[in-house]
C-alpha positions as CSV (number, residue, x, y, z in Angstrom):
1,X,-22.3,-10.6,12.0
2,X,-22.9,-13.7,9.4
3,X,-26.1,-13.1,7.6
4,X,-27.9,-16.3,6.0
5,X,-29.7,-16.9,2.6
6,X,-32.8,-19.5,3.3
7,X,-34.6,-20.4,0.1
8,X,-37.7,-22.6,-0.1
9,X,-37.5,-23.9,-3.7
10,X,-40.1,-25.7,-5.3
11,X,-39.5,-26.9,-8.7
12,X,-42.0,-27.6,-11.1
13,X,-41.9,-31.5,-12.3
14,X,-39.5,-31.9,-9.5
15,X,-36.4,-31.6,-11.9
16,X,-34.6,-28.7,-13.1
17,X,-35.6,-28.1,-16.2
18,X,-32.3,-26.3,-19.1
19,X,-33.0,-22.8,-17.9
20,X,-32.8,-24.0,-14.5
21,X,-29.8,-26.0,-14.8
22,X,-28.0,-22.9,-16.7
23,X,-29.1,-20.5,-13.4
24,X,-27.4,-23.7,-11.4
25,X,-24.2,-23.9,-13.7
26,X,-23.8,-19.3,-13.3
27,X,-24.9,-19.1,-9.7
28,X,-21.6,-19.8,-7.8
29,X,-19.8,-17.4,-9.6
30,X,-21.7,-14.4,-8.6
31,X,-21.7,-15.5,-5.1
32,X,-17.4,-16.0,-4.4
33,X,-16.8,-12.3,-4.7
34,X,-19.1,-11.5,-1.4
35,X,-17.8,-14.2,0.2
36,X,-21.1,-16.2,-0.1
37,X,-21.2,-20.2,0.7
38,X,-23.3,-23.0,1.0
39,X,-23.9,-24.7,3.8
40,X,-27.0,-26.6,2.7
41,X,-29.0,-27.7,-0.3
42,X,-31.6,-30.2,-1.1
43,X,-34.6,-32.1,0.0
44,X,-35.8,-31.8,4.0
45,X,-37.0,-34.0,6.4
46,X,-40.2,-32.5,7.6
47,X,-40.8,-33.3,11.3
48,X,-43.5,-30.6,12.0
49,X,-45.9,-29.4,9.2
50,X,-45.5,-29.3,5.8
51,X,-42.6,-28.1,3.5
52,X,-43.1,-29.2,0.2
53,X,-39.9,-28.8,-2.2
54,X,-36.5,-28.0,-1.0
55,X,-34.0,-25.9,0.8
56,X,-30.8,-23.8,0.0
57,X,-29.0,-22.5,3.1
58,X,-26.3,-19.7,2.5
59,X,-23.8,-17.6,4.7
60,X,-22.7,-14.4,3.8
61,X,-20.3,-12.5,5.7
62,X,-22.9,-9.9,6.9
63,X,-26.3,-7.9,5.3
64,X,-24.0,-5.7,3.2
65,X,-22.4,-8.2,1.4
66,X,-25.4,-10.3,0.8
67,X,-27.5,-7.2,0.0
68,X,-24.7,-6.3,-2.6
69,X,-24.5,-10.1,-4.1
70,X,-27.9,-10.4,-4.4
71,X,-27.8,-6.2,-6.3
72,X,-24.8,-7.1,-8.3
73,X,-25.5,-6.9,-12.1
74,X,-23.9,-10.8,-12.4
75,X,-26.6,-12.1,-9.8
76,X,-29.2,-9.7,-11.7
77,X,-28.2,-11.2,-14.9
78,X,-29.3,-14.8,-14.1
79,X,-32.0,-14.3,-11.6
80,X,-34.6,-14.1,-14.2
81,X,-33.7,-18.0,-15.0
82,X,-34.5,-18.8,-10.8
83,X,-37.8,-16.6,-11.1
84,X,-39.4,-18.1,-14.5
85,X,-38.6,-21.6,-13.5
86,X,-38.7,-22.1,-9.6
87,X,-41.5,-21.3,-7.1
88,X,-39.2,-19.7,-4.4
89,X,-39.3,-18.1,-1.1
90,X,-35.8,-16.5,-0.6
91,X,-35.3,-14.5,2.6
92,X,-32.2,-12.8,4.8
93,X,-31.7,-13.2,8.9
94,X,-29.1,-12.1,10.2
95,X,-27.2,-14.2,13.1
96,X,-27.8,-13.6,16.7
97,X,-25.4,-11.0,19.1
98,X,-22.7,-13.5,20.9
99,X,-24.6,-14.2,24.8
100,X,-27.7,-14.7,23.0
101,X,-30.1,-17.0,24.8
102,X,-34.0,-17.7,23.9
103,X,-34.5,-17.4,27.8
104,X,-33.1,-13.7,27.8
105,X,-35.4,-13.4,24.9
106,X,-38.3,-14.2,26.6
107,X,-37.4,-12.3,29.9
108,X,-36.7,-9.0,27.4
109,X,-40.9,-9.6,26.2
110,X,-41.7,-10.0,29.8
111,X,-40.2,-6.5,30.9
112,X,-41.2,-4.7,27.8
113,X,-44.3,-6.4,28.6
114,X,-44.8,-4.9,32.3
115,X,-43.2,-1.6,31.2
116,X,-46.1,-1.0,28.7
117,X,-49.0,-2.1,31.0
């Protein structure tokens, strides 16, 4: 099961400044080896409330390998360029079980619901 990196970067100035263009310029090779990708990165289009800044969207093949990535002594290396130059909000989802559906979401909450009155 794919497990997904969504960062909420905001960057001081609105540009990178050198130690966050040297993080940029290391980043990708600590990623490859646990099969990490982009699949998006940059500004958003707000259509519902307010999301100053911008977005980097990741895929890792599953928790372990984005646990490890984000562990590994490379990654750990670099990081402290992200955290002294970048306001950020980095978390991990995993993807949803094949036959997923929000409506047998909401029917789950409904019978846990009734169980528990």
């Amino acid at each position: 099961m794919s497990t997904y990196l969504i960062g909420h970067l905001r960057i001081p100035g609105g540009v990178p400044n050198e130690e966050g263009l040297s993080y940029l310029e290391q980043v990708e090779a600590t990623v490859a080896p646990y099969g990490g990708k982009w699949l998006a990165q940059g500004d958003v289009d707000v259509i519902e409330g307010a999301w100053p800044g911008s977005l980097v969207l990741m895929e890792f093949p599953d928790r372990a390998a984005a646990d490890a990535w984000y562990n590994s002594p490379e990654y750990q290396a670099i990081l402290p360029l992200r955290l002294n130059n970048v306001i950020a909000d980095v978390i991990l989802v995993d993807s949803l079980p094949d036959g997923f559906t929000v409506r047998g979401f909401a029917q789950q909450i409904r019978a846990s619901r009734t169980s528990h009155s």
